[in-house]
N, C-alpha and C positions, 0 to 999 in steps of 0.2 A: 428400519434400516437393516441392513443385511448382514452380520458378525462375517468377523474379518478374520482370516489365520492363515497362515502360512504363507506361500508366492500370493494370493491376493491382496496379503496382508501388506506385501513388500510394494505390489502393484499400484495401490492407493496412495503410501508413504510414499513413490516416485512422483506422482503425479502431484502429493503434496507440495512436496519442494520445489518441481519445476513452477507449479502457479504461483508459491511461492518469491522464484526467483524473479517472474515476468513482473508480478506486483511490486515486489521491490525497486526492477528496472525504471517501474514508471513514477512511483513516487520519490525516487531521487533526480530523477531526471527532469519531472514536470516544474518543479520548484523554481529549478535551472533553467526552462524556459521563462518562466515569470518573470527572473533576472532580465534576464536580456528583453524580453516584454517590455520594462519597465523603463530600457533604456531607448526605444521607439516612439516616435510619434502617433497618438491614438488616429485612426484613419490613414493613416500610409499604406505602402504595400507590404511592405515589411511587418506591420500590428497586425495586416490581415494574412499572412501567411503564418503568423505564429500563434493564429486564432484557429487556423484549420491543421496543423501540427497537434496543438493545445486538446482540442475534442477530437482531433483519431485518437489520441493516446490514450486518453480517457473511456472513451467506447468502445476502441477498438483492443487494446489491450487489459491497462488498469483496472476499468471493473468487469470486464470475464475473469480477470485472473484472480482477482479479491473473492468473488463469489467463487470460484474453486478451490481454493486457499480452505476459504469457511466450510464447505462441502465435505473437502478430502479430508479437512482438519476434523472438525465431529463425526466425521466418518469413522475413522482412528480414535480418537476419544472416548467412542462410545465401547471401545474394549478393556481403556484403562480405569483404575481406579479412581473415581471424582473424588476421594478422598485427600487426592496428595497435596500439599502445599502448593508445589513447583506447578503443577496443572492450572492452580485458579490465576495464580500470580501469571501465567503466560499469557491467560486468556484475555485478563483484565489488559493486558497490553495487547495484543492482537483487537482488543476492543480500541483503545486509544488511536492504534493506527489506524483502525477502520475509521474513527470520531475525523485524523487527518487526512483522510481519502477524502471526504464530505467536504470536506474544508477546503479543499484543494480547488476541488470540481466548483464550490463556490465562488470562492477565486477566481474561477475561470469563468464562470459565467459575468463576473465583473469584469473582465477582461473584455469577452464577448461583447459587452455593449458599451465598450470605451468608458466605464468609470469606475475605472483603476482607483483608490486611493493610496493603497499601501507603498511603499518604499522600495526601493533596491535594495536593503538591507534588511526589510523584514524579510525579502522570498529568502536573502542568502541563512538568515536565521531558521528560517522554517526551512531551509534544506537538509539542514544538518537533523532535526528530528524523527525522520524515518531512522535514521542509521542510530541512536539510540534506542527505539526501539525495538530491532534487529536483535543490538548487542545482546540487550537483556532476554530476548524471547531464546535465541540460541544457547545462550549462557546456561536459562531456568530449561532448556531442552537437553541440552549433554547432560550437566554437571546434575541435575535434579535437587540442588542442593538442601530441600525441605518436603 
């Protein structure tokens, strides 16, 4: 990998955040579809428009920007000191979210073939857990507190 300083260094951390932001947009928003998923009849038109919403989002956004997230992230990494507390603690939750990225997309592939089991109230419970995430990744990112 290529060591990083100065404007390239800033160029990579932009790049970090916007993939960042795109990932975030779709794993709070995906969940949110599953909601309203769950409140459609499987084979309608409706289950199947929010089946082809469901995998652009996923394809077309979610994991290009997950995998540039991971890129731009060890990108940057690879300059800091693996030493710090605040670093492993991020990563091991950047790893969790990736663990609910998987989880998601499974989800959806249960969707995909009409056998949904889960609840209207698990999606809304799993929605809220990307923004835990967040909190804590941003949190061990400003503040470094270890």
């Amino acid at each position: 990998m290529i060591a990083l300083s100065g404007e390239g260094y800033l160029w990579v951390k932009a790049l970090h955040v916007i993939s960042i932001i795109a990932w975030m947009a779709g794993l709070l928003y995906l969940p949110r579809l599953y909601v309203y998923h769950t409140q459609v009849e499987a084979g309608s038109a409706t289950s199947e428009l929010f089946k082809v919403m469901e995998r652009r989002l996923v394809r077309a956004i979610m994991t290009p920007a997950m995998v540039a997230s991971w890129v731009f992230g060890l990108w940057m990494a690879a300059n800091l000191d693996w030493s710090a507390g605040w670093l492993h603690a991020k990563l091991a939750l950047v790893v969790a979210m990736t663990v609910m990225h998987v989880a998601l997309m499974q989800w959806g592939r249960d969707f995909a073939a009409d056998s949904n089991v889960r609840s209207t109230k698990f999606y809304r419970v799993a929605n809220e857990i990307p923004t835990l995430f967040m909190l804590g990744i941003v949190i061990l990112v400003i503040l470094k507190p270890f």
